[in-house]
C-alpha positions in Angstrom: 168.5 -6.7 103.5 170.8 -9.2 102.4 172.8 -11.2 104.6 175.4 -13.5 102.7 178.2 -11.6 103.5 179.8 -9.7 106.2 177.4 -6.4 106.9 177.7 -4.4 109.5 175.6 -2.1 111.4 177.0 0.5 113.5 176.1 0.6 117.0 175.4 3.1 119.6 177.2 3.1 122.9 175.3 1.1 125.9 176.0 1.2 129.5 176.5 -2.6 131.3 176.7 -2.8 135.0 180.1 -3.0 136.1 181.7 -2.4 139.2 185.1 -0.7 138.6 186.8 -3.1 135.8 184.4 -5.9 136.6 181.9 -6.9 133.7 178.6 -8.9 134.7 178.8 -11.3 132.2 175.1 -12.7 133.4 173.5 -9.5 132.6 170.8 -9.1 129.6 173.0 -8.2 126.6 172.2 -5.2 124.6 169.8 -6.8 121.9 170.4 -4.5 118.5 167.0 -3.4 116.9 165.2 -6.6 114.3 167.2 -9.0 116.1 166.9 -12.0 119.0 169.3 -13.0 121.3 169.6 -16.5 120.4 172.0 -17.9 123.1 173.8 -15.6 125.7 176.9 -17.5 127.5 177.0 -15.8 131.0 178.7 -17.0 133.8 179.4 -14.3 136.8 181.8 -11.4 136.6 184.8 -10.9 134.2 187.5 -8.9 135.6 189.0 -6.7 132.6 192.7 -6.1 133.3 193.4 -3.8 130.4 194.1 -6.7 127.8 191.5 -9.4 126.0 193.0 -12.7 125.5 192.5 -13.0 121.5 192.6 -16.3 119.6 193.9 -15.8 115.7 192.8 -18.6 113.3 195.9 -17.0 110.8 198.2 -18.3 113.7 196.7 -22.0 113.8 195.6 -23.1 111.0 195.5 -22.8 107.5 192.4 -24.0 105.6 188.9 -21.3 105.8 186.7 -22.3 108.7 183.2 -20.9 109.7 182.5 -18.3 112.1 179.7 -21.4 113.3 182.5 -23.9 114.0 184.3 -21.4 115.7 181.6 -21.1 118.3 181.5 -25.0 119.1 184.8 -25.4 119.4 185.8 -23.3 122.6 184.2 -24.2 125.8 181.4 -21.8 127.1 183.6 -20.7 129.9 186.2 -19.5 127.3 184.5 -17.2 125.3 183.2 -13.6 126.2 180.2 -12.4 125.5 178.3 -9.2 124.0 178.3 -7.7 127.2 182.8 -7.5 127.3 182.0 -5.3 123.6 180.0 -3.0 125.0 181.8 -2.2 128.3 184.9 -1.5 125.9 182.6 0.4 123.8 181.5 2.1 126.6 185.3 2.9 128.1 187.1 3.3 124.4 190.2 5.2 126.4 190.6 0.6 127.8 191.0 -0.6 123.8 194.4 -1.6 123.1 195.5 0.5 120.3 197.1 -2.6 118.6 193.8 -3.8 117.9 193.3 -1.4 115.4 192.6 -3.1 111.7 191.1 -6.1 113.1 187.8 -7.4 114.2 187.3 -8.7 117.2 184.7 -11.6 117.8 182.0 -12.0 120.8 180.8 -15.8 120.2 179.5 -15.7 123.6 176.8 -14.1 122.6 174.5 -15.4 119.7 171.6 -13.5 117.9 168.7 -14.8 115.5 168.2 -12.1 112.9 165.4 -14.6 111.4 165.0 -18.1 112.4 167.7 -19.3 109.9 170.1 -16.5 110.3 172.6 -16.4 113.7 175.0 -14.0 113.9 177.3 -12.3 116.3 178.5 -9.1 117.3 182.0 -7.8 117.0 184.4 -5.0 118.0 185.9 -2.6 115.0 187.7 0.4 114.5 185.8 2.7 111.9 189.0 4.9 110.6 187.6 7.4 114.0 186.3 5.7 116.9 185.3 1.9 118.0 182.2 0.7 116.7 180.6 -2.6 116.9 179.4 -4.7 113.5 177.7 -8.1 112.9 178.4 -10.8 111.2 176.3 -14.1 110.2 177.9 -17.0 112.0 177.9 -18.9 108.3 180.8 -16.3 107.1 184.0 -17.5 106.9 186.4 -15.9 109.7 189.7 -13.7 108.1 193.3 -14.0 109.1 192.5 -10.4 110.5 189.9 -11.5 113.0 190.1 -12.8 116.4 188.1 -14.0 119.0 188.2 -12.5 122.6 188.9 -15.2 125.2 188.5 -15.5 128.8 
């Protein structure tokens, strides 16, 4: 397989423990087949309140940055992890429709694929439902993608 670009691999739905519209971000994130998770940013319960606080590099800035400098550059607290994607996953009826024709970023949540390739999950919509992809975190981010935000 090769990994120098953006690939995806289509996920299948997983249940995470949640109590209403609260999200255990401290729970074991779904880990997708061949891969490690390399760093998992968890810190108690997220409350989703039917909206994701997105960050959009287009907005900000103008020069290409990596997906990598992306995830040091937000606090640990900030960022929402693999576990957020799959609740939505989970409850696609919650997914903003706006949020069609973008991806959607989950740096709290880093996997190894092989000990020189990290990557990270995100949230997409495949022309018929949402589905999750991955991308390495050495990709460059588009003005279409955003990162979901505590």
């Amino acid at each position: 397989m090769n990994f120098k670009g953006v690939f995806a691999f289509f996920g299948v739905r997983n249940e995470i423990k949640s109590s209403g519209l609260l999200v255990d971000l401290s729970a074991k994130p779904f880990c997708p087949e061949q891969f490690l998770v390399e760093k998992h940013v968890g810190w108690g319960f997220w409350e989703f309140n039917h909206k994701l606080n997105l960050y959009y590099l287009k907005k900000r800035r103008k020069e290409v940055v990596r997906i990598s400098s992306l995830c040091e550059e937000f606090l640990d607290s900030q960022l929402l992890n693999a576990n957020v994607l799959d609740y939505l996953l989970a409850n696609q009826k919650d997914i903003p429709e706006k949020l069609k024709g973008q991806r959607i970023y989950f740096l709290g949540t880093i996997y190894a694929h092989s000990p020189k390739t990290l990557c990270v999950r995100y949230l997409f919509w495949n022309d018929s439902e949402w589905s999750w992809g991955v991308n390495c975190i050495d990709n460059f981010f588009s003005d279409k993608d955003s990162i979901a935000l505590s």
